[in-house]
C-alpha positions in Angstrom: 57.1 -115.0 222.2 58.9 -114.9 225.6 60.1 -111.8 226.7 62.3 -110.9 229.7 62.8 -107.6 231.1 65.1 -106.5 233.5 65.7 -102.9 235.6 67.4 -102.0 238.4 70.7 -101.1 237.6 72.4 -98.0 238.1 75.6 -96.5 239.6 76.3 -97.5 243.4 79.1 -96.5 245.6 81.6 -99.5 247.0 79.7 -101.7 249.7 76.2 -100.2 248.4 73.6 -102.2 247.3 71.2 -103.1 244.6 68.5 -104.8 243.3 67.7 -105.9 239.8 64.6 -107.6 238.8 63.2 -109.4 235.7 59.9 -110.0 234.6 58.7 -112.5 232.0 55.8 -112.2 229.6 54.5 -115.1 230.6 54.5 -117.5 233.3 58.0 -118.3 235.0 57.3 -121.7 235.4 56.9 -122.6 231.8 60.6 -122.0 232.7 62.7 -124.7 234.1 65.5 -122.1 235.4 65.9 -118.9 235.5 69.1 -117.2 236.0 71.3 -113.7 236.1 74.5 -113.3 234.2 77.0 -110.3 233.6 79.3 -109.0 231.3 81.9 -106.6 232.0 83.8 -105.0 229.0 86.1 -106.8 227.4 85.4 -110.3 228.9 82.9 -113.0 228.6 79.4 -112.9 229.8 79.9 -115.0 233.1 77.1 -117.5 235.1 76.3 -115.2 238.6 73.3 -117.4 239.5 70.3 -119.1 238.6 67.4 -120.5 240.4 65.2 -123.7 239.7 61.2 -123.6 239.4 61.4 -125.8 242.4 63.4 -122.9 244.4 66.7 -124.4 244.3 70.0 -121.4 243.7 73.3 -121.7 242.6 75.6 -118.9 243.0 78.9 -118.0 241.5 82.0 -118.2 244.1 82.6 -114.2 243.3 79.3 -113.6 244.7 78.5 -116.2 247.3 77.2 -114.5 250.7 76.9 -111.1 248.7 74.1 -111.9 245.7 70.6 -114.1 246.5 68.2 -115.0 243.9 64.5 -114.8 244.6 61.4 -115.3 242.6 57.9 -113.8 242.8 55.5 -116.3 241.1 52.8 -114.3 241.3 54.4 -110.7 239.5 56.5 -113.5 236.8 59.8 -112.0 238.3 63.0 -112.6 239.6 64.9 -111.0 241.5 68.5 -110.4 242.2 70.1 -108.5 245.3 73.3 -107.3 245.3 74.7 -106.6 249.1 78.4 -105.9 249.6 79.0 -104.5 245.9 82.5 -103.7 244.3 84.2 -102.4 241.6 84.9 -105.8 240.0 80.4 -106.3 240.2 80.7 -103.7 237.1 78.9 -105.2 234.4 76.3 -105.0 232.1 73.2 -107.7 233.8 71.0 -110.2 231.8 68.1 -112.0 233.1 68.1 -115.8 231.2 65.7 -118.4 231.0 66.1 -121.8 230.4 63.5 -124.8 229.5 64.7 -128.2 228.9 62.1 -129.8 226.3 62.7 -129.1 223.6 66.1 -126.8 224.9 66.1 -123.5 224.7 67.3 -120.1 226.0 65.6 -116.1 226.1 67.7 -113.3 227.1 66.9 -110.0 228.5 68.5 -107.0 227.1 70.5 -106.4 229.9 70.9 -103.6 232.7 74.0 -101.7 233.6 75.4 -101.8 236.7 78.5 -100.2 238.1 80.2 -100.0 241.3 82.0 -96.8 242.1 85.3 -97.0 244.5 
């Protein structure tokens, strides 16, 4: 049974920063991507980025050159840090996993973030 954890979150003041990590019960590379989403109230969770086993990111456009994906193979963690925060980065943030064959998703239970202006 994969399980994903996340902390991190908290309240931050306008351009603070943040860092929110997950860690998997077992080996991230069983995983073939792992990636961070959000979901603010009263809209749809939305992709913020994801990262490959073989290091490769993708990043939404809201967050480019503010939010970078790391991994730690060695602690089964992944990292997200949050530079440059704003009001509109409010959401609650879930660590997901991804592997290909057969497909199939795990998701964390999510940490709260919010940005104060």
């Amino acid at each position: 049974q994969v399980q994903l954890v996340e902390s991190g979150g908290g309240l931050v003041q306008y351009g603070g920063s943040l860092r929110l990590s997950c860690v998997a019960s077992g080996s991230i590379f069983s995983f073939n991507a792992v990636g961070w989403y959000r979901q603010a109230p009263g809209k749809e969770r939305e992709l913020v980025g994801t990262i490959t086993t073989g290091g490769s990111t993708n990043y939404a456009d809201s967050v480019k050159g503010r939010f970078t994906i790391s991994r730690d193979n060695g602690k089964n963690m992944v990292s997200l840090q949050m530079n440059s925060l704003k009001p509109e980065d409010t959401a609650v943030y879930y660590c997901n996993a991804k592997r290909e064959l057969p497909l199939r998703y795990w998701w964390g239970q999510g940490t709260q973030v919010t940005v104060s202006s």
